[in-house]
C-alpha positions, 0 to 999 in steps of 0.5 A: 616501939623498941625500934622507934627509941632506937631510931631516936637514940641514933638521931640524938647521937647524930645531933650530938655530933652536929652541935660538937661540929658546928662548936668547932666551927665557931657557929653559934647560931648553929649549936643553937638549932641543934640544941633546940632539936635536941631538947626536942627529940630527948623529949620524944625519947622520953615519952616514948620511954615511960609508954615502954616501961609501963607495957603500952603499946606505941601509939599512932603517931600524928601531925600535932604531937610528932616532931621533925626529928622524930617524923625522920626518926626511922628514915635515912638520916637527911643532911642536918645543914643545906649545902651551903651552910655546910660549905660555910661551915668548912670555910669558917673553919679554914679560914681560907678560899678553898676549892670544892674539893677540899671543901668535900675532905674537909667537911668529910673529916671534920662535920656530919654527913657527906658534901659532894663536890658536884653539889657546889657546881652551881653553889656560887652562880646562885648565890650570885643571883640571890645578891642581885636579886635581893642585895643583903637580904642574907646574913652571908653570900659563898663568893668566889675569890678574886684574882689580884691582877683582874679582880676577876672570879678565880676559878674553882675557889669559893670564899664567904662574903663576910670576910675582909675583901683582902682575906678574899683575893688571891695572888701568885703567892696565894695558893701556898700561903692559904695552903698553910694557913688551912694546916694550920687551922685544921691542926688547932681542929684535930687537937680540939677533937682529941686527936686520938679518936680522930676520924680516919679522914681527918687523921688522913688529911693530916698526913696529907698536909704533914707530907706537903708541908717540909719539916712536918713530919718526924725524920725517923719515919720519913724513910720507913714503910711504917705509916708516918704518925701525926705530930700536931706541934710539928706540922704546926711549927713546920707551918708556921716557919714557911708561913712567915716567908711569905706572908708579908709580901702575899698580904701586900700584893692583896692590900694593893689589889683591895684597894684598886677593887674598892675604887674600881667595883661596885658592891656587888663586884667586891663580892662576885667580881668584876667581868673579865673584858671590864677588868683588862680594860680598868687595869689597862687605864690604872 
């Protein structure tokens, strides 16, 4: 019996986690379900408490009174989210395309349990033919970014259908500006936690964004064998100041490129993108 509350008292910490996570992630509907399952297994927990206290015996657990969380209690603690609602998770929270990659870091520091960047090989290709298959019957689609020039898939870069199709494509400048602008958000991340009792992959994101980014780290420690430490205003600033030198003319190259999608795609090309061979072939007419 005492194994079983122990296997409860470690799922309800696992759904504490999920729901502070899904909060940083700005996903209501998320912390909701978790709050659910939580209530649910605090439940159990209790039940399973009172039976402990007063020197009964566990009973046999069955199909109408044992819940999802505690039917998984003492099992090896499954993924809380499917794939893609972990990928969605991580875009929300950067509020930038991202390639698979650093979706897999980014979930890894920030949200529970591990993403594989092998999981999101297909993530995109069947989503796509969810779309076609049923256009709209899901609250959001995990797109792939489309390029300014082409208004093509970019390759490797996933984006979340919801947002505005200018937030979705990438120019030549692109990379650098969302580059930053993830610093950013995952700065605002880390100062949330509390950055002291920040996960060590996420306090090495940050140093790798503090690293890539110049200005981002304290000069005393830029020539020293001691670990640079993490200064969040500094990264902040450092972000902010490289950001407005290019923000203006990334925003107009994706502006104009919105536009011509807008005219030249159909629904389902806003989303996944329009085939390469139809893309040389409008631009060349345009």
């Amino acid at each position: 019996m005492h194994e079983h509350l122990d296997a409860l008292e470690e799922r309800m910490q696992q759904l504490q986690q999920a729901m502070r996570r899904a909060q940083l992630a700005r996903d209501s509907d998320q912390v909701k379900q978790f709050r659910d399952e939580l209530r649910r297994t605090q439940r159990a927990w209790d039940a399973l408490f009172e039976q402990t206290e007063n020197g009964q015996d566990a009973p046999a657990p069955d199909a109408t009174s044992r819940s999802a969380s505690t039917q998984n209690a003492t099992a090896e603690p499954p993924a809380l989210l499917p794939a893609r609602e972990q990928v969605h998770q991580v875009l929300t929270l950067l509020a930038a395309p991202a390639a698979p990659k650093l979706i897999s870091t980014v979930h890894e520091a920030f949200f529970a349990g591990a993403l594989a960047p092998s999981r999101l090989t297909s993530l995109r290709r069947d989503e796509e033919r969810s779309y076609r298959s049923a256009p709209g019957a899901r609250p959001y689609y995990l797109c792939p970014a489309l390029t300014s020039d082409l208004l093509s898939p970019a390759r490797g870069l996933l984006t979340i259908s919801t947002w505005h199709l200018e937030q979705r494509i990438v120019g030549p400048l692109s990379a650098r500006v969302h580059f930053l602008t993830s610093a950013l958000n995952i700065a605002d991340a880390a100062e949330r936690l509390d950055l002291d009792s920040l996960p060590l992959a996420a306090r090495q994101l940050l140093v790798r964004y503090a690293q890539n980014i110049p200005g981002a780290q304290p000069p005393i420690q830029q020539h020293t064998a001691a670990p640079a430490p993490i200064d969040l205003p500094l990264l902040r600033r450092a972000a902010q100041d490289e950001l407005a030198l290019h923000t203006d003319s990334d925003t107009r190259t994706r502006s104009e490129a919105a536009d011509r999608a807008r005219r030249q795609l159909d629904e389902a090309g806003l989303l996944f993108g329009g085939s390469f061979q139809s893309a040389r072939r409008l631009r060349s007419v345009t």
